[in-house]
C-alpha positions in Angstrom: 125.8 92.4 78.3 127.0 91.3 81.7 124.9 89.7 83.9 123.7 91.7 87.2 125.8 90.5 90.1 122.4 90.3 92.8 124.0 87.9 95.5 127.4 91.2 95.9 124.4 94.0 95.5 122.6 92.1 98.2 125.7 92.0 100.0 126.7 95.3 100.0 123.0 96.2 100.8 123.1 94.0 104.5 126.4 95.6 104.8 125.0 98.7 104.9 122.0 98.1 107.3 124.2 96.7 109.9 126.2 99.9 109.8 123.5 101.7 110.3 122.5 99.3 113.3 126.0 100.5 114.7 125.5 103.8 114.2 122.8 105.6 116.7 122.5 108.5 114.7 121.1 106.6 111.4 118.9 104.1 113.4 117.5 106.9 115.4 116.7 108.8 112.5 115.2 105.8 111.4 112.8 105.4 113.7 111.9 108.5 114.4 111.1 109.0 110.6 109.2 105.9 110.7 107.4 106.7 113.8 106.2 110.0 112.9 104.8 108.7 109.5 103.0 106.4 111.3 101.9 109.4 114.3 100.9 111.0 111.3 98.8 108.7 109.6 96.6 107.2 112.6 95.8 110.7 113.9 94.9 112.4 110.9 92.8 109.2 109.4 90.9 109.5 113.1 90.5 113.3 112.3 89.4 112.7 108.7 86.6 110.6 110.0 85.7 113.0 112.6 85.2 115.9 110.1 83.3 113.1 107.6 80.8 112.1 110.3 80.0 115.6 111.6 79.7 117.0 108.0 77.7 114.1 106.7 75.4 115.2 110.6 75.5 118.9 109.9 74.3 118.4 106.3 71.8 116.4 107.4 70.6 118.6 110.1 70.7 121.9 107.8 67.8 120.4 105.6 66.1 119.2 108.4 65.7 122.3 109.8 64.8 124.4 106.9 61.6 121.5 106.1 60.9 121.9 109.8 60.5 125.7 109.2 56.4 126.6 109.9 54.7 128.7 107.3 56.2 131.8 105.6 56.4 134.0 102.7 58.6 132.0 100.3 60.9 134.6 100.0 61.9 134.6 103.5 62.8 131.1 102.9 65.4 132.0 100.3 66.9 134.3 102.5 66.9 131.8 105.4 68.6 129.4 103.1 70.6 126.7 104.0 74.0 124.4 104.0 75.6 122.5 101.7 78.8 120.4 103.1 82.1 118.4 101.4 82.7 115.7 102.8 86.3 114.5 102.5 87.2 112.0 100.2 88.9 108.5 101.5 92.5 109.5 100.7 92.4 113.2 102.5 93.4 111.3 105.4 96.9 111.2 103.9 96.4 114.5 102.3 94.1 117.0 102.8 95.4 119.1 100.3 93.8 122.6 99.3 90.9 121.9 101.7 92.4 123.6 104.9 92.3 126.4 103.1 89.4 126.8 100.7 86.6 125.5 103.4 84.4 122.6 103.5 81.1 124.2 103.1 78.9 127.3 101.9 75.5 128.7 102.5 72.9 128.8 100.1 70.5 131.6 100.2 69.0 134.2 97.3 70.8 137.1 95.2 74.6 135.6 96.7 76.8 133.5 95.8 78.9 133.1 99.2 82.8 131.8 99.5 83.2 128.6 101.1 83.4 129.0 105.2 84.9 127.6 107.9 88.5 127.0 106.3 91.1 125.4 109.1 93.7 127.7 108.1 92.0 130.3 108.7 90.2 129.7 111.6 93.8 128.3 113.2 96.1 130.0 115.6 99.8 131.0 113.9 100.8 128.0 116.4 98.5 125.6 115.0 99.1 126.4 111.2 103.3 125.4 112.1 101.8 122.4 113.7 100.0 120.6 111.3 101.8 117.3 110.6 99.7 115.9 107.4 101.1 112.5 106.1 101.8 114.5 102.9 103.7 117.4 104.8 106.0 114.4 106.7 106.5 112.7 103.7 107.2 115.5 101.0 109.3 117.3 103.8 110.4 115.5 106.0 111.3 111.9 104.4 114.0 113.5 102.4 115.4 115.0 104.9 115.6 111.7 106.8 117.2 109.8 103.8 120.0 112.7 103.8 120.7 112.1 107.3 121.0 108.2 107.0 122.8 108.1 103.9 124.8 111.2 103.0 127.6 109.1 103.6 127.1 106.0 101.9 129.8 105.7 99.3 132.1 108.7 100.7 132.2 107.2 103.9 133.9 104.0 102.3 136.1 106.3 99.9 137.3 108.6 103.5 138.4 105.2 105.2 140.0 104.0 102.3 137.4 100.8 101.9 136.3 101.9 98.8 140.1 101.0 97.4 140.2 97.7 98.9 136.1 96.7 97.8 137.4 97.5 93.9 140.6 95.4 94.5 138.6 92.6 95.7 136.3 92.4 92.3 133.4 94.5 93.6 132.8 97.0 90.7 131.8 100.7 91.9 128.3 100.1 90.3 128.0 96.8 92.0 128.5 99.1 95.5 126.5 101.8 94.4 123.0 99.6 93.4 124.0 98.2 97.3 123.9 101.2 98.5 120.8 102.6 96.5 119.5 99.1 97.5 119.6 99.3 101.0 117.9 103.0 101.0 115.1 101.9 98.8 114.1 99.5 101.5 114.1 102.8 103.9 111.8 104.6 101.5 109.5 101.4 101.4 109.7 101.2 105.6 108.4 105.3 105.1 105.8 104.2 102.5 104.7 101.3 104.4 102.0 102.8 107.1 100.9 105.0 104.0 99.9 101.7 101.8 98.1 100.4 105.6 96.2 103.6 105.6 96.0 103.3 101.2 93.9 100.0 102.5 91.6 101.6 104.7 90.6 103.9 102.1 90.4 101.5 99.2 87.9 99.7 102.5 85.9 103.2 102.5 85.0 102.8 98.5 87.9 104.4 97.2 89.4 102.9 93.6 92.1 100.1 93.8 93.7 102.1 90.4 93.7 105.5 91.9 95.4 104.6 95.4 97.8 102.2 93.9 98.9 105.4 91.7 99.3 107.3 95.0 101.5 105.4 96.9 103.6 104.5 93.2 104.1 108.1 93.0 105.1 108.4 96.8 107.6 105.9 96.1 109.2 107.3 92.7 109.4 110.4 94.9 111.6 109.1 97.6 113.1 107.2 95.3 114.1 109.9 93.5 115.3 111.3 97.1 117.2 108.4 97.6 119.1 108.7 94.3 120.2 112.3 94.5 121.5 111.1 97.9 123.4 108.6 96.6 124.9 110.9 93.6 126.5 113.1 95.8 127.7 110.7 97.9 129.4 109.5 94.9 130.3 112.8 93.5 131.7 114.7 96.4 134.8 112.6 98.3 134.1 113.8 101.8 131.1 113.4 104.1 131.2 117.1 105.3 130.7 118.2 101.8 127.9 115.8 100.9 126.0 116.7 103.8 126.4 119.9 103.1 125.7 120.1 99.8 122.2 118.1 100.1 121.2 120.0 102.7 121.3 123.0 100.5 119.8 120.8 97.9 116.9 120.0 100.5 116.4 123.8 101.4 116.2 125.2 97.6 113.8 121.9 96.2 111.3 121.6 99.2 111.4 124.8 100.5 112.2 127.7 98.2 111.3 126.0 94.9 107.5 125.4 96.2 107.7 129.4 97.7 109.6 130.5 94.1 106.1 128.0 92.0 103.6 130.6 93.6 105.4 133.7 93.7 106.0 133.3 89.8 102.3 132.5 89.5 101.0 135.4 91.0 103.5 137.4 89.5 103.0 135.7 85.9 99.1 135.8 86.1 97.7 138.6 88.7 94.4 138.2 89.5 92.1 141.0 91.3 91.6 141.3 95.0 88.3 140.6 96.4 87.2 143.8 97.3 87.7 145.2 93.6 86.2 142.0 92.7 83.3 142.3 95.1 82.6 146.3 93.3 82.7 145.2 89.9 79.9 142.8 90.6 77.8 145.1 92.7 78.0 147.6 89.8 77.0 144.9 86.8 74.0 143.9 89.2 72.9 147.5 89.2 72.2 147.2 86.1 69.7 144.0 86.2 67.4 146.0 88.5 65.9 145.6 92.1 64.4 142.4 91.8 62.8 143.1 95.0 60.7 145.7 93.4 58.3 144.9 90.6 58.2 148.4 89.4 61.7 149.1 89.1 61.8 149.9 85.0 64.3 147.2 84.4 60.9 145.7 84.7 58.9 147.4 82.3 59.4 145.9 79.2 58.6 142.5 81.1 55.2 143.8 82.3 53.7 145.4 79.2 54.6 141.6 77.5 52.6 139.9 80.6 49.9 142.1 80.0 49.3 142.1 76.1 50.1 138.1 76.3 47.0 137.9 79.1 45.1 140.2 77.5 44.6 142.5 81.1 45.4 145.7 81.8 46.5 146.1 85.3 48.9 143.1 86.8 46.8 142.5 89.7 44.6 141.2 87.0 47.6 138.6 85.7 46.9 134.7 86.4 50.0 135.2 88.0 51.5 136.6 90.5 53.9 139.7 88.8 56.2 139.7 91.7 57.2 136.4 92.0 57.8 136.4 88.5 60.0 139.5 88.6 61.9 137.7 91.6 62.3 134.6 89.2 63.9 136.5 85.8 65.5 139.0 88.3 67.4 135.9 90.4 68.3 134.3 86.6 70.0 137.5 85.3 71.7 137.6 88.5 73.3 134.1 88.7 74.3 134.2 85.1 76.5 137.3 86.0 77.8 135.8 88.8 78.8 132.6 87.0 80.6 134.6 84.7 82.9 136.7 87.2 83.2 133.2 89.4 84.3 131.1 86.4 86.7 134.2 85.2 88.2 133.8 88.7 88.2 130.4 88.8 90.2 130.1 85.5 92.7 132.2 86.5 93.0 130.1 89.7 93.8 127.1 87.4 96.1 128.8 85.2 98.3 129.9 88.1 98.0 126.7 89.5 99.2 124.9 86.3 102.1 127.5 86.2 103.2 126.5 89.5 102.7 123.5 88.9 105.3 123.4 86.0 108.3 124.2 88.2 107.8 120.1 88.9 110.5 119.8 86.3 112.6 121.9 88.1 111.5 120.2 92.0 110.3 116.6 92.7 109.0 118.2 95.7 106.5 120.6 93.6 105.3 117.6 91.0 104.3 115.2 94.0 103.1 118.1 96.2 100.2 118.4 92.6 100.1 114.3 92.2 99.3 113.8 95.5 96.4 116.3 95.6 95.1 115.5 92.5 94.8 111.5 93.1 93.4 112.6 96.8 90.7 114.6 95.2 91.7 117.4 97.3 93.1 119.6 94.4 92.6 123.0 93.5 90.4 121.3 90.4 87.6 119.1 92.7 87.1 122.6 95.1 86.1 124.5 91.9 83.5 121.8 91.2 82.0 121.8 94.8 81.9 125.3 93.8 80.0 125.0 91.0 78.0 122.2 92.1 76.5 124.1 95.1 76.4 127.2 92.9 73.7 125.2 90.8 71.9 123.8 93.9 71.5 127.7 95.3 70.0 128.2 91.8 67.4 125.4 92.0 66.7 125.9 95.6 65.8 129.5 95.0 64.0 129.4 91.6 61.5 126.7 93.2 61.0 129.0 96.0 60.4 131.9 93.6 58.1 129.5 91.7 55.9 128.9 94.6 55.7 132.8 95.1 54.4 133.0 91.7 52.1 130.4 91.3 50.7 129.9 95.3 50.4 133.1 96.4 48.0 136.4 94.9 49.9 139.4 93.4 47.3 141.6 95.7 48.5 139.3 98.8 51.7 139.1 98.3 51.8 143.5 98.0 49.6 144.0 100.6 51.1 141.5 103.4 52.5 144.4 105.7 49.1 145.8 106.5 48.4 143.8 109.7 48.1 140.7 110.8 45.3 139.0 109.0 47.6 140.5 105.9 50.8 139.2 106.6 48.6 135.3 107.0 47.6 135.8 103.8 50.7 136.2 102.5 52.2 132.8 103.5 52.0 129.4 102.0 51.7 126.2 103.1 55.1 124.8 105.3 54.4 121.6 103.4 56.3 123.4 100.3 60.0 123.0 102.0 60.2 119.6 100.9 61.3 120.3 97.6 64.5 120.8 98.8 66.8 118.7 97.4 69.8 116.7 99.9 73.5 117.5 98.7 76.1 114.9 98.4 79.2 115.8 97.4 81.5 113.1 95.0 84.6 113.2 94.0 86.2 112.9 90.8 85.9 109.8 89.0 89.4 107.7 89.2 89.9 108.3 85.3 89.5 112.0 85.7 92.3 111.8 88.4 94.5 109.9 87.0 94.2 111.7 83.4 95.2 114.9 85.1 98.3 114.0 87.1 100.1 112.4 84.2 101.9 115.2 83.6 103.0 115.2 87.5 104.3 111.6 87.0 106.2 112.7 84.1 107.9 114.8 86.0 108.9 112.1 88.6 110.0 110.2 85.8 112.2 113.0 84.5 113.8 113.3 87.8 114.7 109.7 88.1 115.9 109.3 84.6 118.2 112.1 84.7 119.9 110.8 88.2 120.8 107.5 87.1 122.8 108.8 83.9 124.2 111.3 87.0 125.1 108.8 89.2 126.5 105.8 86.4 128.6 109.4 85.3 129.7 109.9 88.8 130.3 106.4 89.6 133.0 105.9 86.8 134.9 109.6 87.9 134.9 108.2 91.1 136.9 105.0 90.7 
């Protein structure tokens, strides 16, 4: 096996970073790529901690003001209800992922189960949607593009001026002057990476794993690296710079922009899921049928009241120990949530499955496999939203069954009918503000590092793939081109 020639592959690497200090076009491009990663970074780290503070305030201030509410009926307080916020996690300030677009934060109240509000995307101007520069966005996007620029050229160049000829005469093997090359824009990709592993530190600072942002600036890296080695194969392949630039620019277009675009189409296409309006019928229609749990004598009811009353011993349920409505409020909310947990966890599912479908084209663009890495080691996939989802879906529940508790327990089944004849009435019929403590604060936390990591193996994979394949490319392409 011969022995690596380092001190020629360092050689050729130097060589190629003073041509590029010679040339204004690639030391332009440089900077600007370097400069706008780093733009990138500081602002949307600043913005990160913006949203973090005022969440973390606003979350705090929501439960504040429903235990500050003065006495009530205690089902007015579930349909007064409250907030429950995400905050973001450490790394969202290098991608924010699916969070523009899902929302940060819902409200809790009886008998709903509402979507998640205040979504950037959709609360954005068509202006500001083409504006936001993410660290992700500049890197997936716009990195590669910058490698193209800077080294299209990088063995064609030498074989249009003939110094490709004279290098092999002088000793210099094509491999030799192709690990140079591939050399030289590595160390671009790690001057792109660098403000991202600054930024990795501030997060790992804020409490996020070591592991987990190692593994995201790893995968960054065997992305661009992957960038920087189609580069060089068709620089290699193709003999004149025209053509290479050409043909990677194509390249560029079809994996970051069309192959992402062609990932979702075939998703919805593959696995169609219903619109929410038909969604939002077909769960009206199965909550018909639980009865009006606002009404105790609705005879959805009925068979619930004659057990009270033989298991009491009474016969009338203003004779009951307990207060009948309250009670029917309680069951009634149970039946409810159950059937909305079973059309939100069919839609959530099929949410995932497109997902993993799109997901898949990875093998067939490095663009779509870090695009799901990076989200999934952020904790801003498609997979942590569904468990904010669920999370505050199980806090609504507990919120709103205590409430329904006190009804039942604190407050007289004659009271609590009678409380809309008149004032002294409607006193009756309230309970004691001290009651809105049992609500219980909300803290959102991400997935585990494991749990991350576990699920973006098959992204990494994919990177893997991708690099594997383009080395047997370019040593294939490197002997056709001597």
């Amino acid at each position: 096996m011969s022995r690596i020639p380092k001190a020629q592959i360092w050689c050729v690497a130097k060589d190629e970073w003073r041509y590029w200090f010679r040339s204004k076009l690639a030391i332009s491009v440089l900077i600007i790529g370097v400069l706008l990663t780093f733009s990138s970074v500081v602002v949307t780290a600043f913005k990160m901690h913006e949203l973090s503070h005022d969440r973390q305030a606003m979350q705090h201030s929501s439960e504040e003001t429903f235990m500050q509410q003065p006495d009530k009926h205690p089902h007015r307080m579930v349909h007064y209800g409250h907030y429950a916020f995400r905050t973001p996690s450490p790394l969202s300030m290098l991608d924010p992922g699916v969070d523009a677009y899902t929302g940060n934060s819902i409200f809790l109240e009886g008998h709903r189960q509402n979507s998640a509000m205040f979504a950037e995307q959709k609360q954005g101007t068509g202006l500001t949607k083409l504006g936001n520069l993410s660290p992700a966005f500049v890197v997936q996007i716009l990195a590669p593009l910058l490698l193209i620029l800077i080294g299209y050229s990088a063995i064609s160049r030498e074989r249009e001026s003939q110094t490709l000829s004279f290098l092999l005469a002088q000793g210099t093997s094509i491999s030799t002057i192709i690990m140079g090359k591939g050399l030289a824009l590595l160390s671009v990709v790690f001057l792109i990476i660098f403000p991202l592993g600054l930024s990795g530190g501030f997060a790992v600072f804020q409490g996020e794993s070591l592991l987990v942002v190692v593994s995201f600036l790893g995968a960054y890296t065997l992305y661009l690296s992957a960038w920087a080695l189609l580069v060089l194969l068709f620089s290699t392949a193709l003999s004149k710079n025209s053509a290479s630039f050409t043909a990677l620019t194509f390249v560029w277009i079809l994996l970051c922009i069309a192959m992402p675009r062609i990932a979702s189409t075939t998703a919805a296409i593959s696995l169609p899921s219903a619109g929410k309006l038909e969604t939002d019928f077909a769960v009206i229609a199965e909550l018909r049928k639980l009865g009006d749990g606002h009404n105790s004598n609705d005879p959805a009811f009925a068979k619930l009241k004659q057990s009270l009353l033989q298991q009491y011993n009474v016969d009338s349920v203003e004779a009951l120990p307990i207060n009948f409505r309250g009670l029917v409020a309680t069951i009634s909310e149970a039946k409810l949530t159950e059937v909305l947990k079973q059309f939100s966890e069919v839609r959530m599912q099929q949410e995932l499955q497109q997902t993993q479908i799109s997901r898949n084209f990875g093998w067939l663009s490095p663009k779509v496999a870090i695009q799901a890495l990076s989200m999934i080691t952020a904790g801003t996939s498609i997979e942590t939203h569904h468990r904010f989802i669920r999370e505050t879906e199980e806090l609504r529940f507990s919120f709103v069954q205590s409430l329904n508790q006190i009804q039942t327990e604190q407050l007289s089944y004659l009271d609590d009918l009678n409380r809309n004849n008149g004032e002294e009435a409607w006193k009756k019929a309230r309970v004691s503000a001290t009651n809105w403590q049992m609500i219980k604060g909300f803290n959102f936390i991400i997935d585990d590092a494991s749990t991350r990591l576990s699920r973006s193996t098959h992204s990494f994979f994919q990177l893997f793939l991708w690099i594997a394949i383009l080395l047997v490319l370019i040593k294939f392409a490197g002997r056709r081109a001597i």
